[in-house]
N, C-alpha and C positions, 0 to 999 in steps of 0.2 A: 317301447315303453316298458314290457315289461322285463331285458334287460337292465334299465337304469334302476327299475326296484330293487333287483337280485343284486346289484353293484353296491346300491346304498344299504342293503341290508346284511351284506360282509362288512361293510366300512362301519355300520354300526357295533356289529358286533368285536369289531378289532379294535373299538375304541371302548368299548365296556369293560372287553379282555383287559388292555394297558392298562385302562381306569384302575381295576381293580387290583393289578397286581404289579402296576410300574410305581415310577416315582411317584411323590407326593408334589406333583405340580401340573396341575388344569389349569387353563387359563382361555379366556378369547379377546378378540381384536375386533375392532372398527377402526375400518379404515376408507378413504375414498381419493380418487384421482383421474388419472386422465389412459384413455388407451389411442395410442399414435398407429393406426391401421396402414402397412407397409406395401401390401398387395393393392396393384388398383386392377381396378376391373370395369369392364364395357359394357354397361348396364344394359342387356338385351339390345346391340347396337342401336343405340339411342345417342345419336351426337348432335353437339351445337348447328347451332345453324342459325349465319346473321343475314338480312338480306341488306344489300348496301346503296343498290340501284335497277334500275330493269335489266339490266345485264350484268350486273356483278352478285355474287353472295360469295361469302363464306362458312368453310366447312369446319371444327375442328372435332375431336375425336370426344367424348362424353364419359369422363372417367370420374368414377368414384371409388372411393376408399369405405367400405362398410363396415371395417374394424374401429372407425375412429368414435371417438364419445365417451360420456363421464361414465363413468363406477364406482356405486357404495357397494364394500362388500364387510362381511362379518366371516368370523373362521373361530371351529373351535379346535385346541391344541392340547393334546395329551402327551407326554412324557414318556415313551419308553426308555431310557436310561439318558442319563447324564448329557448325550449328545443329538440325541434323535429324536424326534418330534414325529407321532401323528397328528396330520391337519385335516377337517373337513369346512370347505370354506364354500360361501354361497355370495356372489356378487348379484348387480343387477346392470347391467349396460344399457345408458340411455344412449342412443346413435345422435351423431350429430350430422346434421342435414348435409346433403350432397345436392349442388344444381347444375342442372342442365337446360340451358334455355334456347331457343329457338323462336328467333323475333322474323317477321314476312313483314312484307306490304301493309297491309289493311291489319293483320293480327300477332298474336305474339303465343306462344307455349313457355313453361315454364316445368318440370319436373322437379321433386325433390324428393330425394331416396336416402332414407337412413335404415336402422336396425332397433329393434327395444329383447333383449334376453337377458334370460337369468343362466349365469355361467355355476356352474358349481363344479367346484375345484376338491377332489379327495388328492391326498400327496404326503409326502414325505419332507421331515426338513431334517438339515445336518447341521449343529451349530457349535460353538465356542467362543469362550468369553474372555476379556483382559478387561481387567479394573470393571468400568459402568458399563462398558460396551458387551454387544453380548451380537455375536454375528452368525446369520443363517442362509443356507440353500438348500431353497425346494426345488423339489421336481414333481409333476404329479399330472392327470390325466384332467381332461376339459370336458363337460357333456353342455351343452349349448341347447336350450329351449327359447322357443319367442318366436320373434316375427321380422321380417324385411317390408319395408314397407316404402309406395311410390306414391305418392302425392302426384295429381295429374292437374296444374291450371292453363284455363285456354278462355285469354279475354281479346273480343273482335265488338271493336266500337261500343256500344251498352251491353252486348252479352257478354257472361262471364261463367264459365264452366267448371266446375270442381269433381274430380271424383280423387277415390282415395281404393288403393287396390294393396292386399296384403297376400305376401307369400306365408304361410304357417303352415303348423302341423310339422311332422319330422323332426329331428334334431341334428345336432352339430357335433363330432367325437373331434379331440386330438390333444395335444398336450402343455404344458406351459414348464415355465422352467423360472426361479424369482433369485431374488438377492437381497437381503436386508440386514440393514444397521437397527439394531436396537440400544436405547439408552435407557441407562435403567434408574429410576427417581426412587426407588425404594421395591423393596421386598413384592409389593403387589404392581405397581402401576407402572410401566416405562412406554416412551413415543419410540414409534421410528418409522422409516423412509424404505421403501423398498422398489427395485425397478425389476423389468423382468421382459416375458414375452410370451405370448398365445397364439399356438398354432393350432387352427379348427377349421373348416368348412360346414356349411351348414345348407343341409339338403331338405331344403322343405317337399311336403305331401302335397298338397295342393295351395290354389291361389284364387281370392277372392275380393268382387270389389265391393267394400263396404258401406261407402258413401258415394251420396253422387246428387251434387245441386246445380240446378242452371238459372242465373239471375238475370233476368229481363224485367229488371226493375225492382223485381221482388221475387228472393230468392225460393225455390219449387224443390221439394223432393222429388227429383226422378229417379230414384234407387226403381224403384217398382217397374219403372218406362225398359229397363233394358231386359231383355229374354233371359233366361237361366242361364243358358250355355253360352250365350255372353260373358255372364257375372258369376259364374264359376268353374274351373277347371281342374283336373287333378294331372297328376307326373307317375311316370312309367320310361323306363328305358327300351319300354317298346309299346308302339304306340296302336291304337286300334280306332279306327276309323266308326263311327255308327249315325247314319243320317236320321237322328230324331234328337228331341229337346231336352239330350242327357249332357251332365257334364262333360267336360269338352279334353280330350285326353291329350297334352303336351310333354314333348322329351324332358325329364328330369333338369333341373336347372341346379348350380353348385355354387354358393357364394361364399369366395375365401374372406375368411374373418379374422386375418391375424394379424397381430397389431402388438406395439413394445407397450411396455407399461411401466406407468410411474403414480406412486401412490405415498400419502403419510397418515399414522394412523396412532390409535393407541390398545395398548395390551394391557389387561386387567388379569393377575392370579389368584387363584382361588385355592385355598390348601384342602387338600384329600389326604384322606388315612387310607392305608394300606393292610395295615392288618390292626386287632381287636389291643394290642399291646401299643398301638401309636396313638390309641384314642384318648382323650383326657377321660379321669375317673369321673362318674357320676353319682352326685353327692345323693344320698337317701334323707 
């Protein structure tokens, strides 16, 4: 953590610098779209499982993609000369559900694993323009905060079981790389469309279950019913064993989170003075 302070507090500072002594053009965007998560992955070998008869079931493997899910994100853009852009941009990725189900005999399991982070994006853009068009490429670095999260249901005749278990803590480092068309409506305001990609993994600290109901007719809090060291654990690339009712220490777990991206948005410019001769006189 307290890298990403030292991080954001160069980034600020390199944007105050430009501010002050680049171009006269600030501007930020809103923008939102979709992330298509390209890695799959084997969710703590958790795989389907149908049963078909007393002697047959089926197996299949239990892959989810945890890059996938919507993104609003916002970015503010400074000017350093005619062609280059500093960006500090802050998204939020809602994951979009992953299942894995597992139906038996008498009962049925149901999993579902998605992601909720806020990506924030500092980077660089390089662009040029013909007539309205105005076209740019970033490149810049990914810091990934939030959570992975597993939804657990397990319904057998009237009981119905919920718990709800989250990986957090730790972060996500790696990079993205974008592409966008801008069209420009006027001096302040122009849309545009940008696609791109996010390479990150994301190493949570530890993992906890946060909910947890069981319905026999009428649904019960039993969060409380299950031991500590049950309902939480923390990650170590090396593990230490201790027989009493402490958290409960597991190997490090890695969930790749990268995914193409497609987004449209709008840019609003705001004009800045640069120096005390660019500023309009003020009348007495």
């Amino acid at each position: 953590m307290k890298n990403i302070k030292q991080l954001l507090i160069v980034i600020a500072i390199s944007i105050l610098f430009t501010g002050a002594y680049g171009q006269n053009n600030f501007s930020i965007s809103l923008s939102s779209g979709y992330h298509f998560g390209f890695v799959p992955h084997q969710f703590n070998g958790i795989n389907n499982y149908e049963y078909v008869d007393s002697i047959t079931y089926k197996v299949s493997t239990g892959t989810v993609f945890l890059g996938n899910g919507m993104e609003i994100e916002g970015t503010a853009h400074y000017s350093i000369n005619k062609n280059m852009k500093i960006n500090l941009g802050i998204g939020y990725l809602l994951g979009e559900k992953n299942y894995i189900r597992q139906t038996y005999k008498d009962s049925s399991l149901r999993y579902e694993i998605y992601s909720n982070m806020w990506l924030i994006k500092p980077g660089f853009s390089f662009s040029f323009s013909k007539n309205k068009l105005i076209y740019n490429a970033t490149i810049g670095s990914v810091i990934a905060l939030g959570s992975v999260v597993k939804d657990f249901h397990r319904e057998k005749k009237d009981d119905v079981y919920y718990e709800k278990f989250e990986y957090s803590g730790g972060k996500g480092l790696g990079l993205f790389a974008e592409f966008s068309i801008n069209y420009k409506l006027n001096n302040k305001i122009s849309f545009f469309a940008k696609t791109g990609a996010d390479f990150f993994t994301y190493m949570p600290t530890e993992g906890n279950i946060t909910e947890a109901f069981d319905n026999k007719g009428t649904p019960q809090d039993v969060l409380n019913n299950i031991p500590e060291n049950l309902r939480h654990e923390t990650y170590s690339n090396e593990i230490t064993y201790v027989n009493s009712n402490t958290p409960k220490e597991k190997l490090q777990p890695y969930f790749n989170m990268s995914a193409f991206t497609a987004q449209i948005g709008i840019t609003y410019s705001i004009k800045t003075f640069t120096t005390k001769e660019d500023r309009p006189a003020t009348k007495l």
